[in-house]
C-alpha positions in Angstrom: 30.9 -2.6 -8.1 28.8 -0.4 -11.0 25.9 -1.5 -10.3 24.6 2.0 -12.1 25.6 0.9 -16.0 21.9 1.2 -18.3 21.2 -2.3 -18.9 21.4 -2.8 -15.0 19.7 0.6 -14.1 17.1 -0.6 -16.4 16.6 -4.2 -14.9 16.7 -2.2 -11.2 14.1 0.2 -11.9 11.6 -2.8 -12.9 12.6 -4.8 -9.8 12.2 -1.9 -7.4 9.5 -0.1 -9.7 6.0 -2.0 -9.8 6.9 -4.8 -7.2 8.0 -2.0 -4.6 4.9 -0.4 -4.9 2.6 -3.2 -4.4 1.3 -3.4 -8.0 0.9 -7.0 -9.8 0.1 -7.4 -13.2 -3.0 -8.8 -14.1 -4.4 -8.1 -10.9 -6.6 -5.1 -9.9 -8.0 -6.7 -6.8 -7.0 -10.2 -5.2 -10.2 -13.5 -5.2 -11.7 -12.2 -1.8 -12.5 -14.5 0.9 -16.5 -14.9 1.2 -16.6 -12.2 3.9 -15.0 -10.4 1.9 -17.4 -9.5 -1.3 -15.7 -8.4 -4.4 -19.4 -7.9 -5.8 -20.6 -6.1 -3.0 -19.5 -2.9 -1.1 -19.3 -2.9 2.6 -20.5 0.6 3.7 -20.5 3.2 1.5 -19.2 6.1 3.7 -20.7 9.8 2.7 -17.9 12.3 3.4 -18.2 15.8 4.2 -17.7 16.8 0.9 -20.5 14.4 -0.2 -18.2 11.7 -2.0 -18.5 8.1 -0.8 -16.0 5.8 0.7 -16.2 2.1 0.9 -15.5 0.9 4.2 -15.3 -2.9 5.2 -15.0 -3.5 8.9 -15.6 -7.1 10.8 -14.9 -8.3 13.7 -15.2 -6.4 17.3 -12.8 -5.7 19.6 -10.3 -2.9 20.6 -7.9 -1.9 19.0 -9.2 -1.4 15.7 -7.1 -2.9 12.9 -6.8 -0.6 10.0 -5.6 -1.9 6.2 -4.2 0.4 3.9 -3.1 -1.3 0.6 -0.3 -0.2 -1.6 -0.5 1.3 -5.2 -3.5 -0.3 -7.3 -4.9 -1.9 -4.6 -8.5 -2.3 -3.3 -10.1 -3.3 0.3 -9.9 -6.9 -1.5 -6.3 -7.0 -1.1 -6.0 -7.7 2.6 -8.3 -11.2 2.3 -6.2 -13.5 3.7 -5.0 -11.1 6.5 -8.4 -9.5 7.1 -10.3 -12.1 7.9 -7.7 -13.9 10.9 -7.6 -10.4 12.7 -11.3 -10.5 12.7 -11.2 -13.1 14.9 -9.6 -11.0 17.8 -10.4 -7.4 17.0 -12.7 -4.9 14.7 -10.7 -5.3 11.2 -11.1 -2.2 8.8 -9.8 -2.1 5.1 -10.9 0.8 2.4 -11.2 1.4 -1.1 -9.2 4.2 -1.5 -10.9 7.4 -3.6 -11.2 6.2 -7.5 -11.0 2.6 -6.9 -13.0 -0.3 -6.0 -16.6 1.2 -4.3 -15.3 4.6 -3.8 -15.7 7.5 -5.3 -12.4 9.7 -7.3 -11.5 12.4 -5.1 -10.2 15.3 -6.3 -6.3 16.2 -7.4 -3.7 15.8 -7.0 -3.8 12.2 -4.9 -1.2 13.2 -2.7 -0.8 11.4 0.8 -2.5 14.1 2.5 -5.5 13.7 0.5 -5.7 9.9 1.3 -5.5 10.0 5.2 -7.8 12.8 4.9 -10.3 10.4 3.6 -9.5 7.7 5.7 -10.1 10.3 8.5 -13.1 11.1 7.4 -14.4 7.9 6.7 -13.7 6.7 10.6 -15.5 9.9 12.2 -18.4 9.8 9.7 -19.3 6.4 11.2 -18.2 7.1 14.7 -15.6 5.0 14.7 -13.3 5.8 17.6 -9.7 4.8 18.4 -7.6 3.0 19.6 -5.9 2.4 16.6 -3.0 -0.2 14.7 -2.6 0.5 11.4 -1.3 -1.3 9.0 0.4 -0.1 5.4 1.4 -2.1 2.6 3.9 -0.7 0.4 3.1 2.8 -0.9 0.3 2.6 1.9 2.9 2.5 4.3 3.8 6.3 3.4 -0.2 7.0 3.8 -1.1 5.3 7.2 2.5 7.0 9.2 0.4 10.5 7.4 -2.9 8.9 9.1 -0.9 8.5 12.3 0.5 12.1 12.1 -3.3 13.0 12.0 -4.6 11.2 15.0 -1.7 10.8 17.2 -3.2 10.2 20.6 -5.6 7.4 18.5 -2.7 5.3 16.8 -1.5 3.4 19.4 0.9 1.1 17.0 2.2 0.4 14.0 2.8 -2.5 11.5 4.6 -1.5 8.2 4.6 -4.4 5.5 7.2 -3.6 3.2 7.0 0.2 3.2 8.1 2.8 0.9 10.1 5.1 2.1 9.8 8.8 1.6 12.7 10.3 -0.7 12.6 6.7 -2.2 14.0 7.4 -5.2 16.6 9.8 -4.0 18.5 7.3 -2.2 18.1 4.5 -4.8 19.7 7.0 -7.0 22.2 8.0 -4.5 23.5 4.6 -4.6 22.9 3.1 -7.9 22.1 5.7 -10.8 19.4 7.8 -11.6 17.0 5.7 -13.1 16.9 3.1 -10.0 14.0 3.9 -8.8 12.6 5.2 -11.7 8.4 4.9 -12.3 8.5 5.3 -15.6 7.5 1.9 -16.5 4.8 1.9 -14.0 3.6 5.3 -14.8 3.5 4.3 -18.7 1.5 0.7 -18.6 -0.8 2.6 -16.3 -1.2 5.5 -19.2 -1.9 2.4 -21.4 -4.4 0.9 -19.1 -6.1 4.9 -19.0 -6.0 5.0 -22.9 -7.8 1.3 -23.4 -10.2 1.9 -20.8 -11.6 5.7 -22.9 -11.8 3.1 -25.8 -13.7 0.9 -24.4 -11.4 -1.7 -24.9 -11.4 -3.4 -21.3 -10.5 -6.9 -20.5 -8.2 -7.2 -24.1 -7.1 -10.5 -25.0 -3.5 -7.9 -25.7 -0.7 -9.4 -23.2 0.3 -6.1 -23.2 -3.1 -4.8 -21.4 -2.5 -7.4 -19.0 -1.9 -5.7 -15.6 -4.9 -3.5 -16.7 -7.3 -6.7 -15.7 -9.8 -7.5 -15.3 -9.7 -11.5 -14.6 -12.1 -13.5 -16.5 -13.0 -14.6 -13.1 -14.2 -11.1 -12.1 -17.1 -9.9 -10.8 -19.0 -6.8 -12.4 -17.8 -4.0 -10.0 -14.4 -5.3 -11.1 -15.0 -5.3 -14.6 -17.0 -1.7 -13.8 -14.0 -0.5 -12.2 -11.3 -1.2 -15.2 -13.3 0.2 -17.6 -13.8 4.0 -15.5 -11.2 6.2 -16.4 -11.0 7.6 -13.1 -9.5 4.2 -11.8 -6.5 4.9 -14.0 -6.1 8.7 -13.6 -6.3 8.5 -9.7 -3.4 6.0 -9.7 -1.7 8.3 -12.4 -1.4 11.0 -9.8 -0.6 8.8 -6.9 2.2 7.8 -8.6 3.5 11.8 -9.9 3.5 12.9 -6.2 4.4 9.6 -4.3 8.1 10.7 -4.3 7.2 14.6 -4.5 4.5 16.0 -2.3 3.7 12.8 -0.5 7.2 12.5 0.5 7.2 16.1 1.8 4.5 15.4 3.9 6.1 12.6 5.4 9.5 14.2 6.0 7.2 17.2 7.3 5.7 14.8 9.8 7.0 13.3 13.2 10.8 12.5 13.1 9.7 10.4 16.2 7.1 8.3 17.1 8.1 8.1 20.6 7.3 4.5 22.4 4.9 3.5 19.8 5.1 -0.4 18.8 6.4 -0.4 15.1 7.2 -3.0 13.6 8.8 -2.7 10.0 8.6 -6.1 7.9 10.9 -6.9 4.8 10.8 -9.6 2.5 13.8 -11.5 1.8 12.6 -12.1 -1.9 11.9 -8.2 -3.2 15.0 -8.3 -5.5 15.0 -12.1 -6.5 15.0 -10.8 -10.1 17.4 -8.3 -9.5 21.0 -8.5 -11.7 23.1 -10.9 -9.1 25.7 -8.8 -8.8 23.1 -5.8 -7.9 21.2 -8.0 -5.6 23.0 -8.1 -2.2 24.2 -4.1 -2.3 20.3 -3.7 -3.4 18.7 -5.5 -0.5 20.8 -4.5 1.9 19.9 -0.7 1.3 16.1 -1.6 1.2 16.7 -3.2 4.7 18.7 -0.3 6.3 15.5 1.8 4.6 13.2 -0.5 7.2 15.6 0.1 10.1 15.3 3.9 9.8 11.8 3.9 9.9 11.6 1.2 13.0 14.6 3.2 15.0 12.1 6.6 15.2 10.0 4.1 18.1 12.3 3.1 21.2 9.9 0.1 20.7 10.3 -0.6 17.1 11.9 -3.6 16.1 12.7 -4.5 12.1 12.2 -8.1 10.8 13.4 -10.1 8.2 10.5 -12.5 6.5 11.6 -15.0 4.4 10.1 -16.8 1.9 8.5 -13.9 0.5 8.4 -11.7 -2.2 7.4 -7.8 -2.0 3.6 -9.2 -2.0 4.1 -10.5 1.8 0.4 -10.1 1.9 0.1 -13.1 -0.1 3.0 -15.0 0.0 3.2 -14.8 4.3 0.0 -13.0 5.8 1.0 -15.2 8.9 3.8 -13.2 9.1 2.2 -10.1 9.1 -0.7 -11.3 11.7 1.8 -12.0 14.3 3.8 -8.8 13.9 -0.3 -6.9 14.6 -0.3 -9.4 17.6 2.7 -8.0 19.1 2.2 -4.7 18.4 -1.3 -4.9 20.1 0.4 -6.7 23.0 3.0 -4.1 23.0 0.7 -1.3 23.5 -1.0 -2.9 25.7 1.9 -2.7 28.8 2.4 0.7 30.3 
């Protein structure tokens, strides 16, 4: 099967392009559940270097949850998962540097740079581990380079649809060299850059779309479309997510030892892949997963179904049980 002809490369590389990175048009930041504040910051964090970080944290209880979203996402994104882990344990999500509340940081926006912030963030408000983190998506490369950092403090592991490291090398490997291509992702986000220096932010244009903001939004949402800085910082995520964030990664731990990991994929990511592309296309996204959950001798790889990439949305229960587990996991000796 040619699954790697340029009609289908083309039709690949939007499937596994926005929606594998966690991006939906239309949509900077998700309606937030009312303790959850879309107008409001949660604590503004003052890092060493004197930038700040928005931090929302509710709930007590140990382990500490920790949300990292994937690419274009806020705190915001995690409101119907947030909220139920609350009930059991302290819940932490973050506005990564140049969106929502926070701050830009400075370039390149590498993976480094963003567990370095999230590091920061945690010991400038003396909040100690044990830790489960959680990573949507692109955020699932950044939270294994925030477990590298604090490995005696990560105590487990929930990956929601991760990308891998490499990612477009072996999408290429199997089905041409624009598979995995960002280039359509990279470009609408140029376009959301250029409209927002022109002050032309919401646009009734359908092409400005995915630049948002909802008419629904609040004014730190609108605020945050119209600041350059929102668009350059995910600009630069996106130029080293398979460059020097992937480095850093393969650089990292080839093992996590007996940490709980669990590794969730959706059975609907490629639901508007080309058919005959679809089955060779999930399959190699779910062997992706297994490598990841096979460096724990306690990581397991599930299959969710009814979902699309967004499992955050379409099955947060699925995603509070897998924390549940993994807290119970590393709980037993």
């Amino acid at each position: 099967m040619n699954v790697a002809r340029p009609g289908r490369t083309l039709l690949l590389a939007c499937a596994i392009g926005a929606s594998v990175l966690g991006f939906s048009a239309g949509s900077v930041s998700a309606p937030a559940a009312p303790v959850l504040d879309p107008a409001r910051p949660g604590t503004l964090v003052r890092l060493p270097d004197g930038r700040r970080i928005n931090l929302r944290c509710i709930g007590a209880g140990a382990p500490t949850v920790l949300f990292e979203g994937g690419f274009g996402a806020t705190s915001l994104a995690w409101y119907k998962v947030q909220p139920v882990v609350a009930k059991r344990h302290r819940a932490c999500s973050y506005d990564r540097a140049g969106s929502g509340f926070s701050d830009p940081g400075a370039f390149p926006r590498d993976g480094a740079a963003v567990a370095a912030d999230l590091d920061h963030s945690l010991r400038a408000t003396h909040i100690q581990g044990p830790f489960v983190v959680v990573g949507h998506s692109a955020g699932g490369l950044y939270v294994r380079l925030f477990a590298d950092r604090r490995p005696r403090d990560v105590v487990g592991m929930v990956l929601v649809e991760p990308s891998v490291e490499y990612q477009d090398r072996r999408f290429a490997a199997a089905f041409g060299p624009k598979a995995q291509s960002l280039a359509p992702l990279k470009a609408r986000t140029e376009r959301c850059l250029a409209a927002a220096r022109q002050g032309a932010l919401p646009s009734p244009d359908p092409t400005l779309a995915a630049c948002g903001p909802k008419p629904t939004a609040s004014a730190a949402e609108i605020a945050q479309a119209r600041n350059p800085a929102t668009w350059l910082t995910q600009i630069s995520e996106l130029d080293n997510l398979w460059t020097r964030t992937s480095d850093e990664v393969a650089e990292g731990r080839a093992s996590y030892g007996a940490m709980p990991l669990v590794v969730l994929t959706a059975d609907g990511t490629y639901a508007s892949a080309p058919p005959r592309a679809r089955e060779a296309v999930s399959a190699l996204w779910a062997s992706l997963h297994q490598e990841i959950a096979s460096r724990s001798s306690r990581g397991s790889a599930r299959m969710v179904e009814h979902s699309s990439h967004m499992m955050i949305f379409d099955r947060p229960d699925a995603i509070v049980t897998a924390i549940d587990d993994v807290i119970a996991a590393a709980r037993k000796p």
